[in-house]
Structures are given as structure tokens and as C-alpha cells.
LUMLUMTOR-594755 format. One line per 2 residues: number of its first residue (from 1); their letters; for each residue x, y, z of C-alpha. Coordinates in Angstrom, 3 decimals, padded with zeros to 6 digits. Each point is the difference from the previous one (the first is absolute). Layout:
NUM	A	X Y Z | ...
end
This chain:
1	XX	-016.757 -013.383 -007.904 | 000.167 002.182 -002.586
3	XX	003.410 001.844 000.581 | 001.553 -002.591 002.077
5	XX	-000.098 -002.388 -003.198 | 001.452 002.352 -002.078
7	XX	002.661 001.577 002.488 | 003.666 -000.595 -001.325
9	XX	000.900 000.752 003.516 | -000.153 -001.661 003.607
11	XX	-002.124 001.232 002.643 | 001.480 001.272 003.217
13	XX	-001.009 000.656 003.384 | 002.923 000.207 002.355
15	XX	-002.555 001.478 002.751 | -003.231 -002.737 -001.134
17	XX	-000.196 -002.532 002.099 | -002.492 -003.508 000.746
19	XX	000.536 -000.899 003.801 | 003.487 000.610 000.695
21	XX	001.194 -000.575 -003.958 | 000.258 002.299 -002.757
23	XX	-003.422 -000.804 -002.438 | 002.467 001.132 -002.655
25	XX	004.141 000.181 -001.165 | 001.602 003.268 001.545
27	XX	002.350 000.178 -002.595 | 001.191 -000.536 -003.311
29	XX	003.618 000.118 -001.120 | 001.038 000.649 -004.219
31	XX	003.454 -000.264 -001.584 | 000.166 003.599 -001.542
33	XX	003.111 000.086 -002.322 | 002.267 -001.740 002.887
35	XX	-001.883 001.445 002.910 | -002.376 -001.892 002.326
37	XX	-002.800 002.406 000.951 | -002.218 -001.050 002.971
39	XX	-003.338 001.689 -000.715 | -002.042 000.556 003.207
41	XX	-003.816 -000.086 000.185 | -002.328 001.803 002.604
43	XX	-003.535 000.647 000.371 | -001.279 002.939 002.045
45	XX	-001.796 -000.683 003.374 | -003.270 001.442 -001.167
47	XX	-000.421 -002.849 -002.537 | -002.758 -001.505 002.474
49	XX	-001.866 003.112 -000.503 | 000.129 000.366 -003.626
51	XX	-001.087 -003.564 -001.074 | -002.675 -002.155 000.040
53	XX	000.513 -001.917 003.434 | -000.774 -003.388 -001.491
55	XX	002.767 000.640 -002.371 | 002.616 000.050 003.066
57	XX	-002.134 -002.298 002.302 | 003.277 -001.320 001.957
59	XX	002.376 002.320 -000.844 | 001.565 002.256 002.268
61	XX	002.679 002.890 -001.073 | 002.749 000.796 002.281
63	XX	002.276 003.216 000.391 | 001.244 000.532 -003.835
65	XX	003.351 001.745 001.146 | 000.955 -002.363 002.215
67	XX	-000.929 -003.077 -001.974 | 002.308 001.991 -002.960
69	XX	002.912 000.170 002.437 | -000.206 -003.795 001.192
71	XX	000.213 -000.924 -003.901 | 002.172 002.419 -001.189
73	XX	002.946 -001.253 002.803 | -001.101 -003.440 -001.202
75	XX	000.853 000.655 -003.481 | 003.287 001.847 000.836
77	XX	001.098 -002.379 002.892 | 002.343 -002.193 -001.898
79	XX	-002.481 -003.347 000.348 | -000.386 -001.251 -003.334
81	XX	-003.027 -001.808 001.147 | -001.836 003.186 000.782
83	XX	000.405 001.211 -003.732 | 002.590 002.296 -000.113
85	XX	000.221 003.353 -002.107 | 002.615 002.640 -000.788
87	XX	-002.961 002.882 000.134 | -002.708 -000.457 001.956
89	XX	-003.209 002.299 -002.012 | -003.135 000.574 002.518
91	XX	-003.715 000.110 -001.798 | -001.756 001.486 002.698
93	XX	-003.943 -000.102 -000.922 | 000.039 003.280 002.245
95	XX	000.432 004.015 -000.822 | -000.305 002.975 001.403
97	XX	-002.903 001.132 002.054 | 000.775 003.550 -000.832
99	XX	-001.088 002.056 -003.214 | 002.280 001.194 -002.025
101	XX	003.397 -000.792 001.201 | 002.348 001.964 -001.648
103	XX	003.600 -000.593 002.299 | 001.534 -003.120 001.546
105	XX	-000.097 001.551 003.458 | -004.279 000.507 -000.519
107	XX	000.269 -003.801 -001.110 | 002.143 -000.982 002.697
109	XX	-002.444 001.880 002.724 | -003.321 -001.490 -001.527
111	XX	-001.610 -001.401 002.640 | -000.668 -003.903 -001.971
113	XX	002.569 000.070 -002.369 | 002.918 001.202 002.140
115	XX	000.586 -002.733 001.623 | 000.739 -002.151 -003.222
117	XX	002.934 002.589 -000.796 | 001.730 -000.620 002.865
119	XX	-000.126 -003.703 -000.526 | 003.663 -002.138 000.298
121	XX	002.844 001.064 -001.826 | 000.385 -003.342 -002.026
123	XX	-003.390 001.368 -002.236 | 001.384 001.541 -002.837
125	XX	-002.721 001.301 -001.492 | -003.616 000.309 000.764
127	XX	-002.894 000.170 -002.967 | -003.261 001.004 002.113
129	XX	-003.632 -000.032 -001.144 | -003.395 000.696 001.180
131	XX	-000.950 003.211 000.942 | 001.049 001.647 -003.663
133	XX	002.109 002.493 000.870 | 002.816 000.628 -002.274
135	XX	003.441 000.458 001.303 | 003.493 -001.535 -001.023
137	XX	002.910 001.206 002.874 | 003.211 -000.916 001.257
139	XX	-000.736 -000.647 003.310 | 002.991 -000.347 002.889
141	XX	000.721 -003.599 001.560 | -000.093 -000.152 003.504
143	XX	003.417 -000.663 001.662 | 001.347 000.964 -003.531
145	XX	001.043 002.423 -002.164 | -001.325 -001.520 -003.024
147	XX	-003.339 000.921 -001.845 | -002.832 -002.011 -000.771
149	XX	-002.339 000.685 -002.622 | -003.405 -000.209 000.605
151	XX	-002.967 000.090 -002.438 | -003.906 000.632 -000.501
153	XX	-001.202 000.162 -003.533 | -003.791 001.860 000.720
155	XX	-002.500 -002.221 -001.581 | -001.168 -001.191 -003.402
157	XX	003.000 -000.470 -001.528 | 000.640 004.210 -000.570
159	XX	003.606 -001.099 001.280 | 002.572 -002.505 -000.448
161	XX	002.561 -000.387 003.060 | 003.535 -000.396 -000.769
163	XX	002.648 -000.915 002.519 | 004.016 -000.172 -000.588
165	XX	002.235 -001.600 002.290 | 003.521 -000.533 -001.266
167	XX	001.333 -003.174 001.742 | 004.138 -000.684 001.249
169	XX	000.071 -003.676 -001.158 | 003.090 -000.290 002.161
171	XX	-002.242 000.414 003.412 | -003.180 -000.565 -001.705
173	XX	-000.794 003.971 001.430 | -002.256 002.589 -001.319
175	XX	002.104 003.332 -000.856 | -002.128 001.906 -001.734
177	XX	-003.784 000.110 -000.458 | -002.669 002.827 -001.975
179	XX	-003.701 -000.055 000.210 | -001.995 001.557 -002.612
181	XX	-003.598 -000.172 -001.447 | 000.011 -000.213 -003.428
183	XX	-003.521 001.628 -001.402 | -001.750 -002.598 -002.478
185	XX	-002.522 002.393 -001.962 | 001.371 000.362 -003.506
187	XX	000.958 -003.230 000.036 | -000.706 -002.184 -003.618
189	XX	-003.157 -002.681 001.463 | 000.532 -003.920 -000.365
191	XX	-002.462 -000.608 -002.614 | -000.853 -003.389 002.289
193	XX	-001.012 001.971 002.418 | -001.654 002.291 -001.077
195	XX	-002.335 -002.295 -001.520 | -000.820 -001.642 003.297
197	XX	-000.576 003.469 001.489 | -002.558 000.978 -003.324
199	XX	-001.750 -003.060 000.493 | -000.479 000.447 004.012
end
């Protein structure tokens, strides 16, 4: 209860499911300055083994790509009542396997993670987390020539991950994108916070 009751954000888990029904939304979708961007929410496979099992008691978690692909065409397949968006942005609770990545083609051949690179062309961008690794690439879409960025910030909040994508409102088409990880030491604190951390 503690973060869920102070989250300014939905909870998503496209791949969570309760029977044969997602236990919670796959996506969300946000007006950014004219642009509806779908964001896309996975949980790795391993969450049964990293939890308490009364936590999940019910829950089963399917195939993360594959549940990102069925909602990504959703979002892109001109059904308003499916929630369409102009960008489709995939938050995969998922990273590489593999220490210290340092290319897009050692990303792209990790044996977890390199599936999730090679997910459907309508994900525009993919913001992955979990195994702390930290990488930011331009990573090519299958079937495509286009580039996708995909990020890992490492862990603690060392980095902040920055994506780019420059939009064609005409055909609502990404056609440009950068990844970067900004470093955050050096940074001035938020006296709020640091409070809360001095007093923990």
C-alpha cells in the first residue's frame, strides 16, 4: 500500500493475468503536446520466482513479447474502442541477462532480453528495467529500416533515460528518434527529498 497510494501513475501488466483476464490495464495512452502515446506495460516471466507466492496467489504471467505485440496492433489498428495511439512506448519490466552490454548487436543476441528487441514494428520505443544494466541504443525494427531506441538506466537512480522521437503529424509516424542516458550525480538535491531520505 504504500507506493500504490502515492503512485501518480497506473499500473500495467499487459502479460498479468487472473483466469483468462488481465488482473491489471495493459496500457495507458497520454496526450503529449498533440500526440497520443500508448504506453505498454510488461512484467518478466520470472516474477513467480522473485515474489512472495501469496502475493501472486492466482496470477499467472504469459509470454511478455507476445502479449506486447497483441496490444501494440490493438492500439495502432484504427479501433477507437481499443484506445488508439500515434506512438506506441513499451515498459518492459525485463533487461538484459548479459553483463555489460556495450553494442546493440550484444543486446540484440542476449539470450532474455533479445527477444523484446525484436518485438513488432508498431513499438516505438522501449524503456526496459530490471536487471540494471545501463544501455541507451538505436536498435533496428524488424521488417523496417527505422530505429528504435531502447533503454536501461543501471540502478539507483545513477542514470536518467532520455528518449527522442520526432513525430510526422501528417501520418502520425516516428522519423527520427535518440536514446541517451543522462548521468544524475552533480545534480542540485530536492530539499523534500532529501529530508525524507535523512530521516530514513
Amino acid at each position: 500500500g504504500r507506493v500504490p497510494a502515492r503512485a501518480a501513475f497506473p499500473y500495467l501488466g499487459a502479460n498479468v493475468y487472473r483466469g483468462d483476464e488481465r488482473a491489471l490495464p495493459a496500457y495507458h495512452v497520454t496526450p503529449l503536446g498533440g500526440v497520443r502515446v500508448g504506453f505498454i506495460g510488461v512484467v518478466t516471466e520470472q516474477t513467480a520466482s522473485l515474489v512472495s507466492p501469496d502475493g501472486i496467489a492466482g496470477l499467472t504471467f504469459r509470454d511478455p513479447v507476445a502479449e506486447a505485440n497483441l496490444v501494440a496492433g490493438q492500439l495502432k489498428d484504427g479501433d477507437p474502442a481499443n484506445g488508439e495511439a500515434d506512438v506506441v512506448v513499451l515498459l518492459a519490466h525485463e533487461g538484459a541477462a548479459t553483463e555489460n552490454i556495450g553494442s546493440p548487436e550484444q543486446l540484440a543476441a542476449d539470450p532474455v532480453f533479445g527477444r523484446f528487441v525484436r518485438v513488432d514494428a508498431t513499438i516505438d520505443a522501449i524503456f526496459s528495467g530490471h536487471t540494471h544494466q545501463p544501455y541507451a541504443f538505436l536498435m533496428p525494427v524488424p521488417g523496417t529500416e527505422r530505429l528504435r531506441p531502447v533503454v536501461q538506466t543501471q540502478d539507483y537512480g545513477k542514470k536518467l533515460g532520455k528518449v527522442t522521437l520526432t513525430i510526422d503529424p501528417a501520418t502520425d509516424t516516428v522519423t527520427d528518434a535518440r536514446a541517451e542516458l543522462l548521468d544524475v550525480v552533480g545534480v542540485p538535491e530536492d530539499p523534500a527529498v532529501a529530508d525524507i531520505v535523512a530521516a530514513a
